[in-house]
PyMOL CGO cylinders between C-alpha atoms (Angstrom):
from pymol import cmd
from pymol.cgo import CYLINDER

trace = [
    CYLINDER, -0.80, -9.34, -10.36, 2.22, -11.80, -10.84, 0.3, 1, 1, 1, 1, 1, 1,
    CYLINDER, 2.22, -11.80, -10.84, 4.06, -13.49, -7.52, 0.3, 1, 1, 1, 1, 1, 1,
    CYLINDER, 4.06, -13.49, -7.52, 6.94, -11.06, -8.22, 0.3, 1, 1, 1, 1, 1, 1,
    CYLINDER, 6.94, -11.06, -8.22, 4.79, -7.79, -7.97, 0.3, 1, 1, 1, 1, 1, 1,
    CYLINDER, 4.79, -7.79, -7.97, 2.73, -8.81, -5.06, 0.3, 1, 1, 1, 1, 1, 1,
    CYLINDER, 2.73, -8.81, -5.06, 6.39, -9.98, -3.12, 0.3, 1, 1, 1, 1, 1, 1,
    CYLINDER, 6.39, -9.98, -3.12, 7.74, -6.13, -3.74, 0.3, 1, 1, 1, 1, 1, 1,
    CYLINDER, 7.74, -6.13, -3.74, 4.89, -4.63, -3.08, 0.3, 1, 1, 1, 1, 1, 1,
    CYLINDER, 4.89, -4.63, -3.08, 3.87, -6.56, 0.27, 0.3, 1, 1, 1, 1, 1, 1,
    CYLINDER, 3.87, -6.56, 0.27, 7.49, -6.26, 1.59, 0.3, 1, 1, 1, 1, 1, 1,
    CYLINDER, 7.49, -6.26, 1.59, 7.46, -2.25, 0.88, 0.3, 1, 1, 1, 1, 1, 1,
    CYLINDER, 7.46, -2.25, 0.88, 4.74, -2.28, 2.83, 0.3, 1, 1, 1, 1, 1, 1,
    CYLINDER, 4.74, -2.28, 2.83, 5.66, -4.53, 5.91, 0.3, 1, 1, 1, 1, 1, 1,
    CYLINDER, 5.66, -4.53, 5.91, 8.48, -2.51, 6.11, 0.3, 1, 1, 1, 1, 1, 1,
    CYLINDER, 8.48, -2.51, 6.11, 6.96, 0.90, 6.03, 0.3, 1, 1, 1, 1, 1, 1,
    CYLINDER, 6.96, 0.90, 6.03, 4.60, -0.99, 8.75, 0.3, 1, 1, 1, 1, 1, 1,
    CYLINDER, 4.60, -0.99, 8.75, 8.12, -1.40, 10.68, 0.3, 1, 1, 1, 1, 1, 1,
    CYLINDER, 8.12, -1.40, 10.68, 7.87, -5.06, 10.27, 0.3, 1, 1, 1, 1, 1, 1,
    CYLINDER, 7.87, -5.06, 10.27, 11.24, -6.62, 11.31, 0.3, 1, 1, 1, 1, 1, 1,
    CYLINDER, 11.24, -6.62, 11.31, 14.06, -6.82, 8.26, 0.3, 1, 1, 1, 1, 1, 1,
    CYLINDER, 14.06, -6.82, 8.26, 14.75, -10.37, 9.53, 0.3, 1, 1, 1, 1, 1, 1,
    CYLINDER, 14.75, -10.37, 9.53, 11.18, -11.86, 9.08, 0.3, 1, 1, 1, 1, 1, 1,
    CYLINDER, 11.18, -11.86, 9.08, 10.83, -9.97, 5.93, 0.3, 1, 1, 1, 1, 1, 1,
    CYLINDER, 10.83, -9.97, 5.93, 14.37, -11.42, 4.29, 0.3, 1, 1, 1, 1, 1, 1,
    CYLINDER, 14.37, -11.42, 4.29, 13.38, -14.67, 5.56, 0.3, 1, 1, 1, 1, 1, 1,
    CYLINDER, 13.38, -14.67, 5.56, 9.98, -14.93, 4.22, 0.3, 1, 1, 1, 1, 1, 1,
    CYLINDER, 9.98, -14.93, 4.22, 11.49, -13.44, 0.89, 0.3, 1, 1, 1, 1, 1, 1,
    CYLINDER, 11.49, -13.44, 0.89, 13.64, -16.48, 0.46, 0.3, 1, 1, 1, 1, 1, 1,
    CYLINDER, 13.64, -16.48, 0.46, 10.81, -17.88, -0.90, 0.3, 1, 1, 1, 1, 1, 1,
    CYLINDER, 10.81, -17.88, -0.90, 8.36, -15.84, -2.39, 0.3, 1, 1, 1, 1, 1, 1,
    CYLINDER, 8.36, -15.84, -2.39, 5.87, -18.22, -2.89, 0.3, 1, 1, 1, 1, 1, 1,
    CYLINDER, 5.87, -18.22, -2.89, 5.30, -18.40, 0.89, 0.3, 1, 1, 1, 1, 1, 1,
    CYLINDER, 5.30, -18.40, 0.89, 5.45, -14.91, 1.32, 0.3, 1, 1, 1, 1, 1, 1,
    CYLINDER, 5.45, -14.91, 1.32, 3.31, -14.37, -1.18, 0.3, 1, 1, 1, 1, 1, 1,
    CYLINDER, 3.31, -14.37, -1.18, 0.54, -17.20, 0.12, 0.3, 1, 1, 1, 1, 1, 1,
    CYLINDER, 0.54, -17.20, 0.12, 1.05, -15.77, 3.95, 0.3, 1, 1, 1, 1, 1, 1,
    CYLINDER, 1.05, -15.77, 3.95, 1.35, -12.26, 3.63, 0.3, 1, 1, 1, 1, 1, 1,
    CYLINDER, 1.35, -12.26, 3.63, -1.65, -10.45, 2.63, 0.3, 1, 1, 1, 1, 1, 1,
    CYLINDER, -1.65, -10.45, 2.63, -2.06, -6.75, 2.40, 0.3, 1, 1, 1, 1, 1, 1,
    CYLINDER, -2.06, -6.75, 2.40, -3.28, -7.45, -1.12, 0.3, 1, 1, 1, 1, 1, 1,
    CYLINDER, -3.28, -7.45, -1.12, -5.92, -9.44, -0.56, 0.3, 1, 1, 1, 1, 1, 1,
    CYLINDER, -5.92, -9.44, -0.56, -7.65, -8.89, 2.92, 0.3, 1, 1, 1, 1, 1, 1,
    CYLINDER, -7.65, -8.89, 2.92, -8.71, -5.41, 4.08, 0.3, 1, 1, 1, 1, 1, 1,
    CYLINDER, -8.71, -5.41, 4.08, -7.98, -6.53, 7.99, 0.3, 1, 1, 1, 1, 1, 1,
    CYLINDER, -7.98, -6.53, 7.99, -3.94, -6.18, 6.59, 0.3, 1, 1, 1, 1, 1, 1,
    CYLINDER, -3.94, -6.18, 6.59, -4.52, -3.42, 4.13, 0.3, 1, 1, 1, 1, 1, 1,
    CYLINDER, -4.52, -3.42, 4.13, -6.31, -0.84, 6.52, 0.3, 1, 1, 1, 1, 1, 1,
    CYLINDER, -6.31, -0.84, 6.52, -3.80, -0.85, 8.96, 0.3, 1, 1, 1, 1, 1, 1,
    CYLINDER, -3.80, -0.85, 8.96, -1.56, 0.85, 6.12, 0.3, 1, 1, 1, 1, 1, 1,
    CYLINDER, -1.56, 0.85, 6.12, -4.15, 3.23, 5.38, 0.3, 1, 1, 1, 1, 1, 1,
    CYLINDER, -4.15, 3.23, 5.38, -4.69, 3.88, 9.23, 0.3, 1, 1, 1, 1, 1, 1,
    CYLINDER, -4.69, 3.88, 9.23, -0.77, 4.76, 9.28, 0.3, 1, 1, 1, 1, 1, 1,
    CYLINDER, -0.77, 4.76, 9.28, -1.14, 6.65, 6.70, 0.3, 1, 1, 1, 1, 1, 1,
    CYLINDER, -1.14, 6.65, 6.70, -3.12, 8.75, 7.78, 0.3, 1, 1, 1, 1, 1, 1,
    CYLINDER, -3.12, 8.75, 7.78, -1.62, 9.29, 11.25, 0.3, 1, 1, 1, 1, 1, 1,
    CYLINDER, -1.62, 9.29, 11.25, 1.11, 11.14, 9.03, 0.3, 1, 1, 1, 1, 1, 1,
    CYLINDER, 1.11, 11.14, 9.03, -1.58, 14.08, 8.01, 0.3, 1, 1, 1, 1, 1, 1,
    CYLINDER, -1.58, 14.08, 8.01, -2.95, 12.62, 4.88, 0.3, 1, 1, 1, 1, 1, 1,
    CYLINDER, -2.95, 12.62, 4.88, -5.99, 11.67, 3.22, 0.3, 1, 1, 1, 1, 1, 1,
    CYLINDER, -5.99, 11.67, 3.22, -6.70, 8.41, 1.83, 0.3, 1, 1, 1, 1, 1, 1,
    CYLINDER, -6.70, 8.41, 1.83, -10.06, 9.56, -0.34, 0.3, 1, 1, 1, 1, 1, 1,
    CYLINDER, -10.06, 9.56, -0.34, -11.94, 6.06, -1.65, 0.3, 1, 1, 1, 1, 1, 1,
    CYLINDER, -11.94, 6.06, -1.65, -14.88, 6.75, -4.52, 0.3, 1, 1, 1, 1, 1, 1,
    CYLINDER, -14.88, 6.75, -4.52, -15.88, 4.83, -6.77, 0.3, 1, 1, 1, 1, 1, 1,
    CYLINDER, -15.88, 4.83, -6.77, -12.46, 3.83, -9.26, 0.3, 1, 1, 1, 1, 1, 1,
    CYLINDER, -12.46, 3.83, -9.26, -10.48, 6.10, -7.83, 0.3, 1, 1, 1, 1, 1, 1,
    CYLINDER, -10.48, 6.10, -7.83, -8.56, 6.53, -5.03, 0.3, 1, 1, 1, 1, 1, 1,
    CYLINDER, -8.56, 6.53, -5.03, -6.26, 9.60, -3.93, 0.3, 1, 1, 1, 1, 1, 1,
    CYLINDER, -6.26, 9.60, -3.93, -4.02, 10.41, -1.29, 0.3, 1, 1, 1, 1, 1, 1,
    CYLINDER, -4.02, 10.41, -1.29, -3.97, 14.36, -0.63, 0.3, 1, 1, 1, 1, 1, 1,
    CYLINDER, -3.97, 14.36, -0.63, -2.31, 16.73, 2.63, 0.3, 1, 1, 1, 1, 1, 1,
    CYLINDER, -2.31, 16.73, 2.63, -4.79, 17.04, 5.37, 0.3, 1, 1, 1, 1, 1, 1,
    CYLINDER, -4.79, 17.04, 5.37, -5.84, 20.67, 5.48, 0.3, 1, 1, 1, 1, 1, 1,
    CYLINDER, -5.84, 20.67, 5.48, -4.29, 22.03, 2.10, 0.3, 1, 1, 1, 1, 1, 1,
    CYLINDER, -4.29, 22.03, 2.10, -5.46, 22.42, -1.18, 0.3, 1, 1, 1, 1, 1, 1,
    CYLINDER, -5.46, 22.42, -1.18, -6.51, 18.43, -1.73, 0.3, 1, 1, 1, 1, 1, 1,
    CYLINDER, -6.51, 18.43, -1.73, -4.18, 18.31, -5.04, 0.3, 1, 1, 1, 1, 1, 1,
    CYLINDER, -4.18, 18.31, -5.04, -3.46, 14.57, -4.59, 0.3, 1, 1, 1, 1, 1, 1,
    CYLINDER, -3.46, 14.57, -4.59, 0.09, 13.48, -4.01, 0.3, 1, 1, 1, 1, 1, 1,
    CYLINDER, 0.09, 13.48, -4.01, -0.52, 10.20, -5.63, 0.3, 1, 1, 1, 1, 1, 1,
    CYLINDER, -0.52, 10.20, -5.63, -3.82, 9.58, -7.26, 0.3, 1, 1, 1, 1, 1, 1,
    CYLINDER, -3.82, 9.58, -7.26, -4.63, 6.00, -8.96, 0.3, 1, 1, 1, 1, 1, 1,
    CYLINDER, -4.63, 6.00, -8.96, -8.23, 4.79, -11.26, 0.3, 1, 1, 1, 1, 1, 1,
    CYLINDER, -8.23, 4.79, -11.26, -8.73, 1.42, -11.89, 0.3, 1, 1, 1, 1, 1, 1,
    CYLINDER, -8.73, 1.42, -11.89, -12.14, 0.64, -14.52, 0.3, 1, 1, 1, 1, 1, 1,
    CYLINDER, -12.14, 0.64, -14.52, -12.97, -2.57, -12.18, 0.3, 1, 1, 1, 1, 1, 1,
    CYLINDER, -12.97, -2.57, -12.18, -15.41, -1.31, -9.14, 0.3, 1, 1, 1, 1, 1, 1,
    CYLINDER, -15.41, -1.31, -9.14, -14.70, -5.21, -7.81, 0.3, 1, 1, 1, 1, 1, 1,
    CYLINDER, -14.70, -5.21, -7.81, -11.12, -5.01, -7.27, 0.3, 1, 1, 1, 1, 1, 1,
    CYLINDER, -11.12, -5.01, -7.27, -11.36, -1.86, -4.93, 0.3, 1, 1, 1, 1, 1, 1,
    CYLINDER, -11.36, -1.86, -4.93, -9.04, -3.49, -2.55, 0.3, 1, 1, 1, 1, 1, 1,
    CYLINDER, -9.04, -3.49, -2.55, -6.61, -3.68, -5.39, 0.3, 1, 1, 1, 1, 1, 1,
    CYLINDER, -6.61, -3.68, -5.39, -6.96, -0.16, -6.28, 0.3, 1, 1, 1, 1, 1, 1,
    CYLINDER, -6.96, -0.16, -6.28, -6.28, 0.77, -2.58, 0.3, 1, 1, 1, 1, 1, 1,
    CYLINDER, -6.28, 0.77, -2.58, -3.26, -1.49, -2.67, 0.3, 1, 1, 1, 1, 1, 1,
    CYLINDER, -3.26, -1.49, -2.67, -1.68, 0.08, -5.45, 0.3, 1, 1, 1, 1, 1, 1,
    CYLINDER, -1.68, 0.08, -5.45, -2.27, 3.61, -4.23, 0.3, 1, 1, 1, 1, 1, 1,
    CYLINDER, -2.27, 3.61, -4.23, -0.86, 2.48, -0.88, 0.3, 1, 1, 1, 1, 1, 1,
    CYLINDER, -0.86, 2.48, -0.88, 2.26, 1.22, -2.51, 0.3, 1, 1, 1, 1, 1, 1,
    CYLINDER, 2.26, 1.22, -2.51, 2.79, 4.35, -4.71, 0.3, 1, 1, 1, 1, 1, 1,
    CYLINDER, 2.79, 4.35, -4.71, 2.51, 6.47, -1.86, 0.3, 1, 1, 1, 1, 1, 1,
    CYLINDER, 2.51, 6.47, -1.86, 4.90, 4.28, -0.21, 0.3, 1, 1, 1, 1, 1, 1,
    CYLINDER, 4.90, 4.28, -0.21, 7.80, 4.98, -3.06, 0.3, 1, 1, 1, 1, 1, 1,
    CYLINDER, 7.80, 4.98, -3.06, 6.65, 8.63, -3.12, 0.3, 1, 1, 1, 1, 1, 1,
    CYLINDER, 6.65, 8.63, -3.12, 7.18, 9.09, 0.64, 0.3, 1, 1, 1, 1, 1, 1,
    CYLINDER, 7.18, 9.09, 0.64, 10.66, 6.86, 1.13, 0.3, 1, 1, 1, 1, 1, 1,
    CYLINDER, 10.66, 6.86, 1.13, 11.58, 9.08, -1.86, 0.3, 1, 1, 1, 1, 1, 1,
    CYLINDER, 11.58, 9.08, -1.86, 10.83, 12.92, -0.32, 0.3, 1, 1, 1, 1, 1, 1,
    CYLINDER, 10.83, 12.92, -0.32, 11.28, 11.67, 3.25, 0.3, 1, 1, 1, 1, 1, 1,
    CYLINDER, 11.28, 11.67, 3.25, 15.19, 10.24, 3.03, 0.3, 1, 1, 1, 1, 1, 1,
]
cmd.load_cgo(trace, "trace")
C-alpha cells in the first residue's frame, strides 16, 4: 500500500475509534509521521480493537483462510462487505481492508 492509502485509511479508522479530530488533523499534517506512528495496518494489538468495536455493533467479523466477511449477527450471514486477498501472509492486510470498507459502508447507511 502507498503512504497516501494507508493515511486515509488509518484516519477513517481512528476516527470511527472516536479518536480526537485534533490529534488526527495534526498528525495528518504530515503523513509520513502518521503513517510511521499510527498502525492499525500493521500490528494486530491496533487492528483488533476495530474489529472488537465492530462487533459490539451486532456484526460478525468471519476470518478463513483469504477471505474475510463482515455479516449481521443472527440473520441470514449474507455479508455486508466481504473481501479475498490470494496472499495467506498478509491476513492482517486483508482484515484491514475489510475493516476500512465496512467503515465507508457504515458512515454511508448510518448518516
Amino acid at each position: 500500500m502507498e503512504t497516501n492509502e494507508i493515511v486515509k485509511g488509518n484516519t477513517l479508522i481512528a476516527k470511527f475509534l472516536g479518536v480526537s479530530e485534533k490529534v488526527v488533523i495534526k498528525y495528518n499534517k504530515d503523513p509520513e509521521i502518521w503513517s510511521c506512528n499510527v498502525k492499525y495496518h500493521l500490528s494486530w494489538e491496533w487492528l483488533m480493537p476495530v474489529v472488537e468495536k465492530i462487533e459490539s455493533m451486532g456484526f460478525d467479523v468471519l476470518i478463513k483462510g483469504i477471505s474475510c466477511n463482515v455479516c449481521r449477527i443472527l440473520e441470514d450471514n449474507d455479508p455486508i462487505i466481504s473481501w479475498v486477498c490470494g496472499n495467506r501472509l498478509d491476513k492482517i492486510g486483508l482484515v484491514y481492508k475489510t475493516v476500512i470498507e465496512f467503515i465507508k459502508w457504515h458512515n454511508k447507511n448510518n448518516t
